[in-house]
N, C-alpha and C positions, 0 to 999 in steps of 0.2 A: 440549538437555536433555530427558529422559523426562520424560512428565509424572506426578505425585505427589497422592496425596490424605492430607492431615492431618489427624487428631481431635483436641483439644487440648483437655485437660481443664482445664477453668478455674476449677470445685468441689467442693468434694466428698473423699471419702477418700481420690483418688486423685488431690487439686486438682496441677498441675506436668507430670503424666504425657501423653505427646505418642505416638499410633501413627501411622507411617505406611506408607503402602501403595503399592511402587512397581510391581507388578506386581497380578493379578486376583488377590483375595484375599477373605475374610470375615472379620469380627469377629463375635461376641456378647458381650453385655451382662447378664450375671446374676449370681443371689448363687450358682451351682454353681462346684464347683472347675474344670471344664472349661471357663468362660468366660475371653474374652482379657480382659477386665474383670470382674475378679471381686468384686463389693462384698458379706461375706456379712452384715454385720450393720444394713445399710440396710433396715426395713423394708416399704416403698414399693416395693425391688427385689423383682421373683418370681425365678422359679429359673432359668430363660431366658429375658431381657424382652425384646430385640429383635436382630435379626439384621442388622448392616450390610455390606452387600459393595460392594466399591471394586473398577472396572475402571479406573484413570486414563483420563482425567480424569473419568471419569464414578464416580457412588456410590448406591446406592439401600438404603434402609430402611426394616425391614419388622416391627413389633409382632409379640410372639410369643405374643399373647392372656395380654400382664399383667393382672395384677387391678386397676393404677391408669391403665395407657394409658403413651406416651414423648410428650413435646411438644416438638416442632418449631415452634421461633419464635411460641410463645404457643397455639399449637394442638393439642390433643389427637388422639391417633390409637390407636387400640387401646382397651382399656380392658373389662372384664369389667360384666356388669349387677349391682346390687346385691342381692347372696343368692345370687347366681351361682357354682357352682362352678370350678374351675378345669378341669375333664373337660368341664365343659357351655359354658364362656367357648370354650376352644379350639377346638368345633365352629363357630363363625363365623369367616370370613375376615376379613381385618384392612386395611385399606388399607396401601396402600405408599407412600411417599414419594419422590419424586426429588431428589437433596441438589445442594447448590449453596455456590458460596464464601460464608463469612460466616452459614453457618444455624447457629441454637442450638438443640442439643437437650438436654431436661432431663429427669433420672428421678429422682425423690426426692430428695436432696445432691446429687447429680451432676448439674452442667453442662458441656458438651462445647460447641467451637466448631468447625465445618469448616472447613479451607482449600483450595483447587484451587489447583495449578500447572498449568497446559495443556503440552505439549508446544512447543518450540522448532522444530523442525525443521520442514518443509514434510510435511504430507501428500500422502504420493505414491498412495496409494489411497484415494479416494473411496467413500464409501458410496452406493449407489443407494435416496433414499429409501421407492424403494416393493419393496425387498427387506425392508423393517424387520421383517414380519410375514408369515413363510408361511405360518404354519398352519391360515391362514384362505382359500386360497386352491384352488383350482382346478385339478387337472391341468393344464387348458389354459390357466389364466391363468397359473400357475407357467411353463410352457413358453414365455409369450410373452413374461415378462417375461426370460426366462434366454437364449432363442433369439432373441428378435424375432417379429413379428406375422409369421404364413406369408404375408398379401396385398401383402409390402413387399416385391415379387421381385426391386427394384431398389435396395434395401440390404443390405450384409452383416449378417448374423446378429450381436447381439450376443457371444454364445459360438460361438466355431467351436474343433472339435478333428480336427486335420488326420489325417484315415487313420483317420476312424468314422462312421459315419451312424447318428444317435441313434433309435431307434424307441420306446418307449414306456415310461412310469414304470412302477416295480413296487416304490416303497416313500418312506414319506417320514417323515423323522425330524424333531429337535429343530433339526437346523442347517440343513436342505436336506434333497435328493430321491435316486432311485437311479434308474436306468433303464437299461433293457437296448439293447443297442447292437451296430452289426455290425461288426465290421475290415474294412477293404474288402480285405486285402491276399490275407486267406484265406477272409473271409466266416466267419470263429469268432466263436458271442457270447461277450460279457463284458458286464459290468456296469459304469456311470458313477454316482460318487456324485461328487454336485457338494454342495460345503461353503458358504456364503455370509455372508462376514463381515457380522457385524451392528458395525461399529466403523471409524469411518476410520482406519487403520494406515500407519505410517508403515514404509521400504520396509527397516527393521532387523527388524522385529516379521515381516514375513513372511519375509525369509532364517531368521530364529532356526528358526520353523513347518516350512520346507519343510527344515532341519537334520535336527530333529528324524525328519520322515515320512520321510527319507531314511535314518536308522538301523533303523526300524521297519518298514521294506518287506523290510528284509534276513533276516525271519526265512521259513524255508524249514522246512516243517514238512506233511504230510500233512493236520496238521488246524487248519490255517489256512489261509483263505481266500489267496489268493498277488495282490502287488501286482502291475501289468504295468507301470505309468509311470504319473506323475500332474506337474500342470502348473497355472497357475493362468493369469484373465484379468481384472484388474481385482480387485473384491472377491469373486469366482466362485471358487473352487479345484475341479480337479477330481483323481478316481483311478478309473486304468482298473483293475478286476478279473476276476480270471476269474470267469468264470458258475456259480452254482450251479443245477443244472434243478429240486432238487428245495421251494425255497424256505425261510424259516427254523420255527423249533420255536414262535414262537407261532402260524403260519399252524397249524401241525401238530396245535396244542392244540385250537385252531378245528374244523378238519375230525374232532376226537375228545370232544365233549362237552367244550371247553376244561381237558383234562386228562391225563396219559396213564398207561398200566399203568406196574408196574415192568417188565415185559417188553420195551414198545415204549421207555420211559425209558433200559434201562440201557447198549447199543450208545451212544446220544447223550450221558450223564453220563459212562460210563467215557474215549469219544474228546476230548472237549470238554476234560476235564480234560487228559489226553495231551497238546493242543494248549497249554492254559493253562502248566503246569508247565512244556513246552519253551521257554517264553516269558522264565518266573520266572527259569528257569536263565541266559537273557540279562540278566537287570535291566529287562525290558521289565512296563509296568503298563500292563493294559486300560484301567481307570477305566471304564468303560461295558458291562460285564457285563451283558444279558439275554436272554430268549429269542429276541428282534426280530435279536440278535446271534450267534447260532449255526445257521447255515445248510447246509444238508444238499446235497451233490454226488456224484452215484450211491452214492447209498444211506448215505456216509460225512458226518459230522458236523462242520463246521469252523466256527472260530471267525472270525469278520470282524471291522472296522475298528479291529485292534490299534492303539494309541497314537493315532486320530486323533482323538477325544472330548479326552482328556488334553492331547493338546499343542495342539488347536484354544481348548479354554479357559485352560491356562495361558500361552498365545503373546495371550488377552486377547480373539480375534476373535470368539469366541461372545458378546458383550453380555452382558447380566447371566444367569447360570443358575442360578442358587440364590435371584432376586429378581426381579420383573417379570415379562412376560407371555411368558420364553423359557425357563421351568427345562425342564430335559430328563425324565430317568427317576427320580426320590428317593424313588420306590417299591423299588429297587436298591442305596441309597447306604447304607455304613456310615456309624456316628454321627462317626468319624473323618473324616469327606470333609467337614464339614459343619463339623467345629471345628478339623482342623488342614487345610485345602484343600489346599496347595500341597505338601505332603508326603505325600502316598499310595504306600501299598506294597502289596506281595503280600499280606499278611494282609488287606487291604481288598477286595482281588479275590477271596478267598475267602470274605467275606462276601456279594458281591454272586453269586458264584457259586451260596452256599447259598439265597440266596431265589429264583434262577431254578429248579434240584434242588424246593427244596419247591413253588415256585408248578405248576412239571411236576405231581410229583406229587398235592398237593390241587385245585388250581384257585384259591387262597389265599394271599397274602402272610401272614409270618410278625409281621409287626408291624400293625394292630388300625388299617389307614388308613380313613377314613372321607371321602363325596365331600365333607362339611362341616369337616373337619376339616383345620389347616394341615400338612401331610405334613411338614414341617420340625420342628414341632411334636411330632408322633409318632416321630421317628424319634431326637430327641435325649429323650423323657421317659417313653419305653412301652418294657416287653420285648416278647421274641417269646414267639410263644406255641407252646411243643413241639409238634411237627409231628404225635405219635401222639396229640395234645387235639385234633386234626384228624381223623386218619382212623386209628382203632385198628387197622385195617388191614396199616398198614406196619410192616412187623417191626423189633423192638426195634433190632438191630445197624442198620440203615438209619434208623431212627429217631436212634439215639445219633449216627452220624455226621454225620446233619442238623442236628441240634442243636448238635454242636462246632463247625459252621461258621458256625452263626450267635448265637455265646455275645458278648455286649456289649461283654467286655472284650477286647477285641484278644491280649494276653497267653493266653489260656486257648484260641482257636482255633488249626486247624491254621496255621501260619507260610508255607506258602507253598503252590500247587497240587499243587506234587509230594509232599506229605506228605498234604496230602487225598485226593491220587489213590491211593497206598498203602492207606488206610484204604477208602475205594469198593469197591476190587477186594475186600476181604476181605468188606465188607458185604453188596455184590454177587454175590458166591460162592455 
């Protein structure tokens, strides 16, 4: 049996009412209509009080800077100062909470019980506990922990990938690292992104994963990054790619006043889309749209790690990412990714699209993030702010476009890449 995590409301408006979570998922808790629990006339509840996400068996929740706090088993977490507004509450972080069978949480009438079912079956991949936390790590201690110590010449490596000789990191994300690597067969680089579950998974959850990367390697496209084989070792996954020399577009921002013209932008937004839309036309969703993701190979702009963000977190192995200390990029994320997770479409990629387009060109995210402020928070209660209130600069048609792709309502943006790419080339023109 999978393992399942339950809420069970046991007061309140919606006393009887039971969610459960059998896959990585998110709830919220508020009086808006876009909450899985929507209380609107409790009011104790704010607009969006707290955010629970369930990886079975694990569950972690997180205050969304209410005005009264959520209480977990008689203790308060959250909660705004008194005369505090809600602008200036939300500028503090909020402790997180890690949920457990039998906790009671309570928000005004509403009381909610958890329950864990653990998983049946044998873990067949073990978590290595000192993978819990890269980010905090070390080229060289990352490598020692992924390779093995170089002074162990008389132990195998703990990652070995037969027919490459790994030479050195060139990037490191939310789940793991990148490095560049040689084929012994021809001596051609390519690239290794190593993936590292943060979850012991049991050995259905990684067939599902390597299902999925196996539909998603098949797209064949100029301007995507191309998979070569990818293979896994323990909780390690790895994917060999081909090499891009020229590196990605936030290196690009860097080396240009962290910004670029539309001249140097519009070769990288016209391809990038080309690539995106090729994708749309398969039913294939990035989910992890940013500059850090669109890498440039003689001269031409391709899109990398099509589908591995998405199916790595909906297959559960990413830990928590939307709570605890491994969210990814939600400087990127539509408000959609956040309230309905597990359903994300093209229109969400062409959100995530639009704030990579504006951050190019201002230097600027489109929604109002602050380093004190819970980015979750911003991203489901702030608009964007018109890209031409940025830099009057940018011409109206390029303006307007920017702005369609980054309109709140899902319904009102362009519907898929290839209809944003239609409107680019005209803006572009």
């Amino acid at each position: 049996m999978s393992a399942k995590v339950h809420l069970h409301i046991k007061g309140g408006p919606k006393n009887g009412t039971t969610f459960t979570f059998t896959e990585h998922d998110t709830f919220i808790f508020g009086r808006m209509p876009d909450c899985h629990a929507c209380i609107p006339d409790d009011t104790q509840v704010s607009r969006h009080h707290f955010i629970l996400e369930a990886n079975p068996p694990a569950a972690c929740l997180r205050d969304l800077g209410s005005l009264n706090g959520t209480w977990v088993n008689g203790v308060k977490f959250g909660a705004r100062e008194k005369g505090e507004t809600p602008e200036l509450g939300a500028k503090r972080r909020y402790p997180e909470v890690v949920l457990k069978s039998g906790d009671i949480i309570k928000v005004g009438k509403t009381s909610m019980e958890v329950s864990i079912e653990a998983a049946k079956e044998p873990q067949e991949h073990r978590i290595d506990p000192e993978l819990a936390d890269i980010s905090q790590l070390s080229p060289e201690q990352l490598a020692r922990l992924i390779f093995g110590k170089p002074e162990d010449a008389n132990k195998a490596p703990k990652l070995q990938i037969p027919g490459y000789e790994i030479q050195n990191e060139i990037g490191r994300g939310g789940f793991g690292a990148v490095y560049r690597a040689r084929r012994k067969q021809d001596n051609a680089a390519v690239a290794i992104k190593l993936m590292l579950s943060r979850i012991d998974a049991d050995d259905v959850t990684y067939q599902k994963f390597k299902r999925e990367v196996d539909l998603t390697r098949q797209l064949q496209h100029p301007n995507i990054v191309q998979f070569v084989e990818h293979g896994s070792d323990g909780t390690v996954f790895y994917f060999i790619m081909e090499y891009c020399d020229g590196g990605n577009v936030r290196d690009l921002m860097g080396k240009n006043g962290g910004r670029l013209s539309i001249t140097q932008a519009k070769p990288i937004i016209l391809q990038a889309l080309e690539g995106l839309a090729f994708a749309h036309e398969k039913d294939v969703v990035h989910r992890d749209l940013k500059p850090q993701n669109i890498l440039i190979n003689k001269g031409v702009a391709r899109i990398s790690d099509f589908g591995l963000s998405k199916n790595f977190q909906q297959a559960g192995l990413s830990g928590m990412s939307m709570t605890g200390n491994y969210a990814g990029s939600p400087q990127f994320m539509a408000r959609e990714q956040i309230t309905n997770f597990k359903y994300v479409k093209p229109v969400s990629d062409v959100w995530s699209m639009g704030v990579t387009i504006y951050l190019m060109l201002t230097g600027a995210f489109p929604l109002p993030f602050d380093k004190k402020r819970d980015p979750i928070d911003v991203i489901l209660n702030e608009e964007m702010i018109p890209i031409r209130k940025r830099d009057a600069s940018i011409s109206v048609p390029v303006g307007q476009a920017v702005d369609r792709a980054l309109c709140g309502r899902p319904k009102e943006r362009y519907q898929s890449a290839g209809e944003m790419l239609l409107e680019f080339k005209k803006a572009l023109a």
